[in-house]
C-alpha positions in Angstrom: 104.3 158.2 -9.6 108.1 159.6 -10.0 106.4 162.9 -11.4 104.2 163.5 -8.0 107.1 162.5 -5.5 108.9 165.2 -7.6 106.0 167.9 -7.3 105.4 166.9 -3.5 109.3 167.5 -2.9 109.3 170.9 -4.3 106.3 172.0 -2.9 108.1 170.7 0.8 111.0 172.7 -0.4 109.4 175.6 -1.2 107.3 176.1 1.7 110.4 175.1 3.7 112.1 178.1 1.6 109.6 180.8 2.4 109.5 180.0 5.9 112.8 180.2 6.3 112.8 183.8 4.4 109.7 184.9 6.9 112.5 184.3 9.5 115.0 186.2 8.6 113.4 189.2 7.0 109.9 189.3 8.5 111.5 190.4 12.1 112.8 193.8 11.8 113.0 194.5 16.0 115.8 195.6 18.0 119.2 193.1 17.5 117.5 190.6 16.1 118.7 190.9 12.4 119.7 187.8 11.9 123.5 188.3 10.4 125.2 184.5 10.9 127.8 186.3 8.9 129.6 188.8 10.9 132.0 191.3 10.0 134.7 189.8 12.6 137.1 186.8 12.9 135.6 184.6 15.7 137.7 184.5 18.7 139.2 181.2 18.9 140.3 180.0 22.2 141.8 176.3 23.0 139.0 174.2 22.9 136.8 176.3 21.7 134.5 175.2 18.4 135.4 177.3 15.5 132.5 178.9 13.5 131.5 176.2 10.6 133.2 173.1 12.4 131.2 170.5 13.9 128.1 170.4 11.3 128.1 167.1 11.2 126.9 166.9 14.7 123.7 168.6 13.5 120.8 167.1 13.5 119.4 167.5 9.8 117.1 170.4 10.3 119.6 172.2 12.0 122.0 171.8 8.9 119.4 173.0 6.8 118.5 175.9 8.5 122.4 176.5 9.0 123.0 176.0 5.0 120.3 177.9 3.8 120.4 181.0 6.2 124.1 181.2 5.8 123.7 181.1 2.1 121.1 183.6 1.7 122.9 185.9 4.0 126.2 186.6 2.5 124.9 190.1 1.4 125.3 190.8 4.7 128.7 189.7 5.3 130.2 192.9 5.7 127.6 195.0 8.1 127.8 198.9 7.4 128.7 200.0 11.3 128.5 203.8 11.7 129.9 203.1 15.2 133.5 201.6 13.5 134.2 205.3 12.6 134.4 206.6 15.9 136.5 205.9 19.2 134.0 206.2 21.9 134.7 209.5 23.5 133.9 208.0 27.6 132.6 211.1 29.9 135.3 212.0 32.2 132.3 210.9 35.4 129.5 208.9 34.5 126.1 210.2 35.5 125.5 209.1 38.6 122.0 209.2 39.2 121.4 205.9 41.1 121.1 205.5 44.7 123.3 202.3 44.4 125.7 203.6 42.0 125.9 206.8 44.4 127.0 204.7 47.5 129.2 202.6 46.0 130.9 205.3 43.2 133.4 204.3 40.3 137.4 203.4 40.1 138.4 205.6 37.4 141.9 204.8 37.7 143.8 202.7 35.0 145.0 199.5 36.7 148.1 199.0 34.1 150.0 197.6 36.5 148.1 193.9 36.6 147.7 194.0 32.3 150.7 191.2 33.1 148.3 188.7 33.9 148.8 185.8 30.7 144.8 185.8 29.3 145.5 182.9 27.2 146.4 180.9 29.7 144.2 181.9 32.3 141.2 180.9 30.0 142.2 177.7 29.0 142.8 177.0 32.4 139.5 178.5 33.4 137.8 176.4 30.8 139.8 173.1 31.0 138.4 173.2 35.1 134.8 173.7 33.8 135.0 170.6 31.5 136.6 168.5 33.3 134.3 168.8 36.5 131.1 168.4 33.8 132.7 165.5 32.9 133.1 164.1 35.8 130.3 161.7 36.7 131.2 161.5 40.7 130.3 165.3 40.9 127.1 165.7 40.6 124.2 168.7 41.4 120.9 169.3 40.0 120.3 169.7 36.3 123.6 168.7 35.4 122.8 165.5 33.5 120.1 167.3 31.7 120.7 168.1 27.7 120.5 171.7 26.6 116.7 170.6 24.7 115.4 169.8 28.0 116.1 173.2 30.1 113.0 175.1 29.6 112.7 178.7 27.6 111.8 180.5 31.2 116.1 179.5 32.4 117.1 180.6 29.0 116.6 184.3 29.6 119.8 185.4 30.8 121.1 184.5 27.8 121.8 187.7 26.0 122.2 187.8 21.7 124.0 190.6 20.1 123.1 189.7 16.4 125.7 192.5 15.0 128.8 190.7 16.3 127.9 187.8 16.8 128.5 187.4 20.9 126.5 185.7 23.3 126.2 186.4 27.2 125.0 185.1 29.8 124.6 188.0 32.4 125.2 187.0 35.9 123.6 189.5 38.8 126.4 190.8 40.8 129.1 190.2 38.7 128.9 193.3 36.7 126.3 192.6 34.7 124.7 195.8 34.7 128.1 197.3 33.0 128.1 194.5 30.6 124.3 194.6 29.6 125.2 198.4 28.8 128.4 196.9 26.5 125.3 194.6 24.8 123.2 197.8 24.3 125.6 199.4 22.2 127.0 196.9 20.5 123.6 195.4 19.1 122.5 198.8 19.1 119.1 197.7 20.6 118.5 201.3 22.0 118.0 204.9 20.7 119.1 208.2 22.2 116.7 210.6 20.2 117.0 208.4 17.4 120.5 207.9 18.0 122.7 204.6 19.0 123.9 205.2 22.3 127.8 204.8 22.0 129.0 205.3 25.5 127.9 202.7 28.1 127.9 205.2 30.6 124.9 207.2 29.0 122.8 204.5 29.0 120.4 205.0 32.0 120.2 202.1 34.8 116.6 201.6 34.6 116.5 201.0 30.5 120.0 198.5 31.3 117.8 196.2 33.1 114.6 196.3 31.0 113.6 192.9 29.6 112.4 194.8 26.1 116.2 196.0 25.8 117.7 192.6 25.0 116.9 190.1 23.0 117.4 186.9 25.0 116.6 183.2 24.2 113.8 183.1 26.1 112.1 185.5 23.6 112.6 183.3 20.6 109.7 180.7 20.8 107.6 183.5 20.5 109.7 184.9 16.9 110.8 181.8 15.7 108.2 179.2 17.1 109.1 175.7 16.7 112.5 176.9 14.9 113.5 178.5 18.2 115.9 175.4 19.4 117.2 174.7 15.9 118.2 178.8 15.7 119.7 178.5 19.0 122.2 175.9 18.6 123.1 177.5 15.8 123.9 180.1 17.3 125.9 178.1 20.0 128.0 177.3 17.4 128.5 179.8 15.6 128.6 182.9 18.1 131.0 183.7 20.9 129.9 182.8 24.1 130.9 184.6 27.4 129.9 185.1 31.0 131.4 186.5 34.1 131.8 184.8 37.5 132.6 185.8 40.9 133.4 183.6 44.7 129.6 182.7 45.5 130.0 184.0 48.8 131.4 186.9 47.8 128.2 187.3 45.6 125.9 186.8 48.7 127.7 189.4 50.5 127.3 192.0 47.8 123.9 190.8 47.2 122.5 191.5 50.4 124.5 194.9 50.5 122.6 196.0 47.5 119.3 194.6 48.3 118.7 194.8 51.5 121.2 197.8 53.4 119.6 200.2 50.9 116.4 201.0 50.7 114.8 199.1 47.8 110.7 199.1 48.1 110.8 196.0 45.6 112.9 193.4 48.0 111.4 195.0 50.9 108.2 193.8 50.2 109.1 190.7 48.3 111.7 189.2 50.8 112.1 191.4 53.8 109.1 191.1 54.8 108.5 187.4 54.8 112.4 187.3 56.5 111.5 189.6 59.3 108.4 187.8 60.3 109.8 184.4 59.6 113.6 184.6 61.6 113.6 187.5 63.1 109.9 187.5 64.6 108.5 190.8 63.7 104.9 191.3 63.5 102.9 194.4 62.3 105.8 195.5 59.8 105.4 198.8 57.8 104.3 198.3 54.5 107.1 200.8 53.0 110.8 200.3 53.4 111.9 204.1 54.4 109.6 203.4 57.2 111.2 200.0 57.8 114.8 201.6 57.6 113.7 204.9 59.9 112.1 202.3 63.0 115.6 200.2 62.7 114.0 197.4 61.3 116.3 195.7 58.2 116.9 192.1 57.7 120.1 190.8 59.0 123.1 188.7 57.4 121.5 185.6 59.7 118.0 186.4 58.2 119.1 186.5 54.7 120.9 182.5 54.8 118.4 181.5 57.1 115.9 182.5 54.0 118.4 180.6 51.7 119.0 177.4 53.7 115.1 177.2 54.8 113.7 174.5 52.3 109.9 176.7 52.0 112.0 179.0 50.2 112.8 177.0 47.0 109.1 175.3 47.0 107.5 178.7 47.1 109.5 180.2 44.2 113.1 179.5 42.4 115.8 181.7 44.0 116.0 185.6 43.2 118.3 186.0 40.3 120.6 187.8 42.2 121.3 185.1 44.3 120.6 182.1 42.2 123.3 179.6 41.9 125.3 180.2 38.5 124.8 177.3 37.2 121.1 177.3 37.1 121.1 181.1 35.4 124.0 180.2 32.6 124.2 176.1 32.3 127.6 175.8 32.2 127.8 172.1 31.2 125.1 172.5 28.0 126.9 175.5 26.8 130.4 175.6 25.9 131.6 179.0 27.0 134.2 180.6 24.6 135.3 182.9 27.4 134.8 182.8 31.1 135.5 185.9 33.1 136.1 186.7 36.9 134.9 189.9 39.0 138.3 189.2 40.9 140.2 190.6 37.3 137.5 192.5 35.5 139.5 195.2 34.1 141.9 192.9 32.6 139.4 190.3 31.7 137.2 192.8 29.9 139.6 194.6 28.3 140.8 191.2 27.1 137.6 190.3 25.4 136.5 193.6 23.9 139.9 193.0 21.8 139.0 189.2 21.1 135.7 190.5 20.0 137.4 193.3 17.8 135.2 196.3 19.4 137.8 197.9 21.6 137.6 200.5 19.3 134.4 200.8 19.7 134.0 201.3 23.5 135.7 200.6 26.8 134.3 198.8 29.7 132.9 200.9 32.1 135.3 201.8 35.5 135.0 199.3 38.2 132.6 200.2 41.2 135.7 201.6 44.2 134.3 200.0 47.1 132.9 196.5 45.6 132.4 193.8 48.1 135.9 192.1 48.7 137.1 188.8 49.6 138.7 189.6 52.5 135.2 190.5 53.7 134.2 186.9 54.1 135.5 186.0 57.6 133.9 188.9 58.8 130.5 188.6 57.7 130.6 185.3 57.9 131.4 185.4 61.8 128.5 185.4 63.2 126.6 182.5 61.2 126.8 178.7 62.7 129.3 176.4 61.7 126.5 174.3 60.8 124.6 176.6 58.3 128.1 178.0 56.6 128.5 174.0 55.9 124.9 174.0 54.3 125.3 177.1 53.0 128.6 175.9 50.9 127.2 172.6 49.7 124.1 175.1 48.5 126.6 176.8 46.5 129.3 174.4 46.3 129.0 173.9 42.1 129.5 177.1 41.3 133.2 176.7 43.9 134.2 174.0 41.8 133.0 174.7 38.2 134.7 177.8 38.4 137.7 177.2 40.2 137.0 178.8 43.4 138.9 177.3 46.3 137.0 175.7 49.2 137.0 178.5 52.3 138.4 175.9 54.4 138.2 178.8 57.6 134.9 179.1 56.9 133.8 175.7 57.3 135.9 174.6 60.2 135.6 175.3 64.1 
């Protein structure tokens, strides 16, 4: 008997040991070399867990897999990075080759003069507000109660891996996400330039940024990893650096509607316009291209666009458009404990800060902020013309992503 529980056991062991090895060598695409090892000291802010603290929370087939993966990768401790040689030599303009990009251009200047801004202390204030209000049972908005096992792989897929370094992020549309996917492109070096890495952001051409084949996100891993997939990613969770980048929600709405619907994008046109026009603003017969749209003076207004968001068809139809999705649906702030939490309102420093947390800012720089981005002062204004009434729904819509993120109520907004 005590010879066949031993044979059974090693056979269990064994098979458990080759799958395990079909995981980590069998997938040879893109970023997704599976190096728990990195070649950098994880940046450790307050509160933050430490790689290799915390196992004991593991359930036991996540400690395996931890163990064993992290034992027969330490080969690969060190990763040979071509790109460590070299300073990224930015382009003096980028290539501007987008209509968006055209209207709105860059900010090439330096902004030294706000690097006095404390970074330590802004993010463990940042972060100390985001706990505390997920902790705190009389707040309450959909999904917040819900464990990080029960969000379903279709949420999980603005989660971006970099592999290489060992960073997580979570993009956010409208918070300069598009700049930050390129940062994600060359650092996991997930895309060739005639066989080449890219190495400046810049380079990278907008329509390959917002590819789904670029990145390897967390959605993608049932499909590599199959019933492993949750076990690898809260590995990951723990072990990687975790980041995103926020922004006034309003704010976001503002610029969101700029970019979608006051240039001419065929896509949103016929997606949302469309249904807006005939639904608020009572258009029938609509042209069924948006440069004919734009030439007969027909666009959607302000008023269309949160009527759309407030109108309760819209959610039962389909989930908000990523772009103006509440963050906390996209990045599930209270299942995943953010090392690093940016704003739009102080990219430049908050970037800059990172990329040296992260040990790359000799790698690359952040791409030049956009010169005429959508501004908080711009609120009252657009907001002006929308009911008291809706700008209270409208904020209670939104009102999570205010108080995660430390965003102050816009009392003049919501008052006579």
């Amino acid at each position: 008997m005590t010879k066949a529980r031993l044979l059974r056991l090693s056979v269990v062991l064994v098979s458990i040991f080759m799958i395990l090895l079909i995981i980590v060598y069998w997938d040879n695409v893109g970023t997704a070399h599976f190096y728990l090892h990195t070649s950098f000291s994880r940046p450790r802010s307050p509160g933050a867990i430490a790689a290799g603290e915390d196992w004991e929370a593991l359930p036991d087939v996540d400690e395996l897999l931890a163990k064993l993966l992290s034992s027969s990768l330490k080969q690969n401790s060190s990763i040979p990075r071509k790109t460590e040689q070299l300073l990224v030599q930015g382009s003096n303009k980028p290539v501007l080759s987008n209509l968006e990009e055209n209207v709105r251009g860059y900010d090439w200047s330096t902004h030294k003069d706000r690097n006095s801004l404390d970074q330590e202390k802004l993010q463990v204030e940042r972060q100390r507000t985001l706990r505390e209000f997920c902790a705190n049972s009389s707040f309450t908005f959909p999904t917040k109660e819900r464990s990080f096992d029960d969000i379903p792989n279709y949420e999980l897929n603005h989660l971006i891996v970099d592999d290489r370094h060992g960073v997580i992020y979570c993009y956010v549309p409208k918070v300069a996400c598009t700049n930050w996917k390129r940062v994600m492109i060359v650092l996991s070096e997930s895309l060739l330039d005639q066989g080449v890495p890219y190495r400046n952001p810049l380079d990278i051409p907008r329509e390959h940024v917002h590819n789904t084949s670029t990145h390897l996100t967390f959605n993608k891993f049932w499909r590599r990893y199959g019933k492993f997939s949750r076990h690898l990613m809260k590995i990951k969770l723990k072990k990687y650096t975790k980041f995103l980048f926020v922004r006034d929600p309003f704010v976001r709405l503002i610029s969101a509607f700029r970019s979608k619907f006051e240039l001419e994008n065929e896509d949103f046109y016929r997606r949302f316009a469309i249904p807006m026009l005939k639904l608020y603003s009572n258009h029938t017969n609509l042209p069924t291209s948006v440069s004919e749209a734009f030439g007969a003076g027909l666009k959607v207004s302000f008023s269309d666009f949160i009527q759309y968001l407030l109108d309760p068809r819209t959610e039962k139809m389909a989930p908000f458009n990523e772009h103006w999705r509440q963050i906390y649906r996209l990045c599930h702030p209270c299942q995943i404990d953010y090392d690093f939490i940016g704003k739009l309102e102080t990219l430049d420093e908050d970037a800059a800060y990172l990329l040296q947390l992260l040990k790359v800012d000799r790698l690359l720089r952040f791409p030049p902020s956009y010169r005429n981005r959508t501004a908080s002062s711009w609120e009252d204004n657009w907001f002006a013309k929308i009911p008291l009434a809706w700008r209270q729904q409208l904020y209670k819509l939104y009102e999570a992503d205010f108080v995660l993120f430390g965003y102050p109520k816009p009392e003049n907004l919501l008052k006579d």
